[in-house]
C-alpha positions, -999 to +999 in steps of 0.1 A: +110+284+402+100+250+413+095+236+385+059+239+374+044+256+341+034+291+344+000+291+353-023+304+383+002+307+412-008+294+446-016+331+464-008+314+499-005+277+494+029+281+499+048+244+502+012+228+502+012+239+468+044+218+466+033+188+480+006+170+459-020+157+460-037+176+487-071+174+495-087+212+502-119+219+519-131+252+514-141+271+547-166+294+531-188+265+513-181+242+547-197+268+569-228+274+549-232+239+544-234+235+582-256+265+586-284+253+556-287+219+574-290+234+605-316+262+592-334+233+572-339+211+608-349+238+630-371+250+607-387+218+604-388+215+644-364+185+641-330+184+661-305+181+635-274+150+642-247+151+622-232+118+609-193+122+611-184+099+589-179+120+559-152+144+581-144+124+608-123+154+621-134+167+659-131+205+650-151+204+625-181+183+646-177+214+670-184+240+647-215+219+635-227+218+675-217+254+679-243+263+653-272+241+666-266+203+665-276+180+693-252+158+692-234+136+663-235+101+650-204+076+646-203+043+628-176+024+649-169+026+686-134+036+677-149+065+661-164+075+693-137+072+713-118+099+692-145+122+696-151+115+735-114+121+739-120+157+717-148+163+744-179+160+729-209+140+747-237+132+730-226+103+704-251+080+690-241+050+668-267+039+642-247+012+634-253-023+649-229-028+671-217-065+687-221-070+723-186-082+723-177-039+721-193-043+759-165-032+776-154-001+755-192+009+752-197+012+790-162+030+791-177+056+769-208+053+786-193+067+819-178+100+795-207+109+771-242+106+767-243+070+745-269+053+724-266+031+694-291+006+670-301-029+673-320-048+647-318-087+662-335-103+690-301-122+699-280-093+702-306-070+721-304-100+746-267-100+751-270-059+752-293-066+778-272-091+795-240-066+791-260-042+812-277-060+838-237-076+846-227-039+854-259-025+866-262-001+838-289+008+811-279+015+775-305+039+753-313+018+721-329+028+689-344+000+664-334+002+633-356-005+604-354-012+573-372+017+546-363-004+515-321-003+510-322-043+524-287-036+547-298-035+586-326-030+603-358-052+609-383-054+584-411-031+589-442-054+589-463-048+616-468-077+636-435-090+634-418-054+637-441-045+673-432-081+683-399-072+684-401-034+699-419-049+730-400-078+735-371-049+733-394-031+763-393-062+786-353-064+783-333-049+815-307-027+812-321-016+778-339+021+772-363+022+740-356+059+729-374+046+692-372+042+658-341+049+630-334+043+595-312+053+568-326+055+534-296+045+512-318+038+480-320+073+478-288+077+460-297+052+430-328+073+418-335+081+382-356+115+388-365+143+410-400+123+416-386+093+424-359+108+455-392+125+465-410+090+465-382+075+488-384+106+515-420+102+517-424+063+521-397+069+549-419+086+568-444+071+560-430+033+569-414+050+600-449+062+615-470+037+607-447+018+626-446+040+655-482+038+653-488+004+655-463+001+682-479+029+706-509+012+698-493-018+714-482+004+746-447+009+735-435+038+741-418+055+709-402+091+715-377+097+682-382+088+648-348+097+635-341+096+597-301+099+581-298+105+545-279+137+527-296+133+498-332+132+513-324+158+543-341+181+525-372+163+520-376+148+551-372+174+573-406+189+561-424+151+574-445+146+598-437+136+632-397+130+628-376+137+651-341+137+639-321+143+607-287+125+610-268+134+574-235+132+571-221+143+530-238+176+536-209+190+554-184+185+517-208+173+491-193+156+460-199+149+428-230+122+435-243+149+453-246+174+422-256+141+403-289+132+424-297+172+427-292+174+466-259+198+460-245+224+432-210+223+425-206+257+441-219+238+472-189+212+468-163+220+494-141+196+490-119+188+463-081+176+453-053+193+441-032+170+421-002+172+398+000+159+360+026+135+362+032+124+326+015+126+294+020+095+271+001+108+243-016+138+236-050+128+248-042+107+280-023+127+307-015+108+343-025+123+374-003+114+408-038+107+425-049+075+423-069+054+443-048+061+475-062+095+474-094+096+452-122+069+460-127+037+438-165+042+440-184+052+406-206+081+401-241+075+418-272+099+407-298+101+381-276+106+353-242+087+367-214+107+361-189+090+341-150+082+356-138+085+390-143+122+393-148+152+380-115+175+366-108+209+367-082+219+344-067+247+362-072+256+405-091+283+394-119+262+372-156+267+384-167+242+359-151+210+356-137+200+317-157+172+305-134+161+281-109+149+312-119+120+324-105+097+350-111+063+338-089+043+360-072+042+389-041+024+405-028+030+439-010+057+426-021+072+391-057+085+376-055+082+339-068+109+323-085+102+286-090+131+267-127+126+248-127+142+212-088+157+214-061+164+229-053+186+259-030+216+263-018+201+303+012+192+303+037+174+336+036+199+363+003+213+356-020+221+385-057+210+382-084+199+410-104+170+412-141+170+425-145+132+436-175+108+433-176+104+469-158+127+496-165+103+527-141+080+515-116+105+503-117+119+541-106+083+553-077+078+530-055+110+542-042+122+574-048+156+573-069+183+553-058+220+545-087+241+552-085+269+525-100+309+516-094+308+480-064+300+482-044+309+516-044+278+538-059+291+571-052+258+589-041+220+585-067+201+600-057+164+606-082+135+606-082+121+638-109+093+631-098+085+597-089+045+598-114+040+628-128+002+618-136-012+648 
């Protein structure tokens, strides 16, 4: 009736189902991804701090503090502000944020509960500076680098507890510790080595703290952000804080480092077959406007821009569909080994590489049970850059 092949109806997707591509997020497989990290932090005596990047949608930051979070994480200031104005108050951003954000930071200062990462004696200073002007004092954590070489100061000793103290001596500044974000994580090649990288966190992170105390600096978190190590870490020593952000959806690096099944995967996107130019290359209307440009990261990389399931109902993607390129608009779909029985108007769902992204390129997600849409929930903070 409107126009597609018979095949699995949408039972409640209604004109969703007529509008593609959609991205869907699964309730059931969002909630118990909530409640696992939760269970896993509390368990290991850590408070648990969601990163919101991956969602960036308030409601669903609520139902993570609803079951036990402390608070959440935001990269940008703008971020913040969207989630100050949704009313939540305790925002950290482990991000190194420019003094220049001054203003807006004291603004959210006077609503929530605020605290954010340095990693450079220059900007700690104009923090500093920032505060003393307006007789305020901002919480810091320093960041440190565990081995990914982004931010963060490098963790040898002398040089690192140089820096915490002269941090201790600076007004309008509160030490509350240390933080890192163990990015390497996501390029391992085995069980062992993802392992390896939780553990020499840690291990860099209380050494530090260590060496610093030793020094009379005052360290009280150790806070550690990393989905694919969550796990891991939360069974350290003397952390803190978890602050993991992918857990929430998962993807399809997720499944590829071990961190995540694909009956863990809540997110996913419905897309249409929009032409078929030969019998083993079919064109899918979402391209790189909808699915992320990033490859497969893991210990065996999966191949193509994510993973296809040939009908909605799939619980395994096909293998021999996969996306290797994207434009703004199209996923080309090559056929390995033979053709495909799709055809234009076909149905099928797309587990992507990396669902963060995928959150930032829509304006709204349809929060499903099977397949009845229970809600549209938009993405306030999507397109937050600064």
């Amino acid at each position: 009736q409107d126009g597609i092949r018979d095949q699995p109806r949408s039972r409640g997707l209604g004109d969703v189902y007529k509008r593609q591509p959609q991205v869907l997020i699964d309730r059931g497989r969002l909630m118990a991804n909530i409640k696992r990290m939760q269970t896993v932090a509390t368990s290991g005596g850590l408070t648990l701090r969601p990163h919101t990047k991956t969602h960036k949608s308030p409601r669903i930051a609520k139902w993570q503090l609803e079951q036990g979070a402390a608070g959440i994480c935001c990269a940008k200031v703008s971020e913040a502000e969207v989630f100050a104005d949704a009313g939540i108050s305790d925002i950290r951003l482990p991000y190194p944020i420019n003094p220049f954000s001054a203003t807006r930071v004291m603004a959210l200062m006077d609503r929530v509960k605020l605290s954010l990462a340095i990693d450079h004696p220059t900007v700690a200073e104009q923090w500093s500076e920032a505060m003393c002007a307006c007789n305020r004092q901002l919480d810091v954590l320093v960041k440190v680098d565990v081995g990914y070489q982004r931010c963060g100061i490098a963790p040898e000793m002398t040089q690192a507890v140089t820096f915490l103290s002269r941090v201790t001596t600076l007004p309008g500044l509160r030490l509350r510790g240390l933080l890192s974000h163990a990015g390497q994580s996501y390029d391992v090649g085995s069980a062992e080595e993802l392992a390896a990288v939780a553990k020499d966190e840690a291990e860099t992170l209380r050494v530090l703290a260590d060496g610093a105390r030793q020094a009379g600096v005052k360290i009280d978190e150790i806070s550690v952000g990393s989905t694919a190590t969550a796990m891991l870490s939360a069974s350290e020593p003397d952390l803190t804080e978890l602050r993991p952000g992918n857990y929430v959806y998962y993807d399809r690096s997720q499944v590829a480092i071990g961190s995540a099944s694909l009956d863990d995967c809540a997110l996913s996107v419905m897309a249409t077959v929009v032409s078929k130019p030969a019998s083993n290359r079919i064109v899918l209307d979402c391209g790189s406007k909808t699915l992320t440009s990033d490859t497969g990261r893991g210990m065996v990389r999966p191949v193509g821009y994510g993973a296809v399931f040939a009908t909605l109902d799939e619980a395994t993607p096909d293998d021999s569909l996969q996306i290797t390129r994207l434009s703004e608009e199209h996923g080309v779909v090559e056929v390995q080994n033979g053709a495909t029985a799709l055809e234009p108007g076909d149905r099928v769902r797309v587990l992507p590489n990396h669902s963060c992204v995928v959150s930032n390129l829509v304006d709204a997600v349809q929060l499903v049970d099977g397949w009845t849409v229970i809600e549209t929930l938009p993405i306030e903070a999507r397109g937050k850059i600064v």
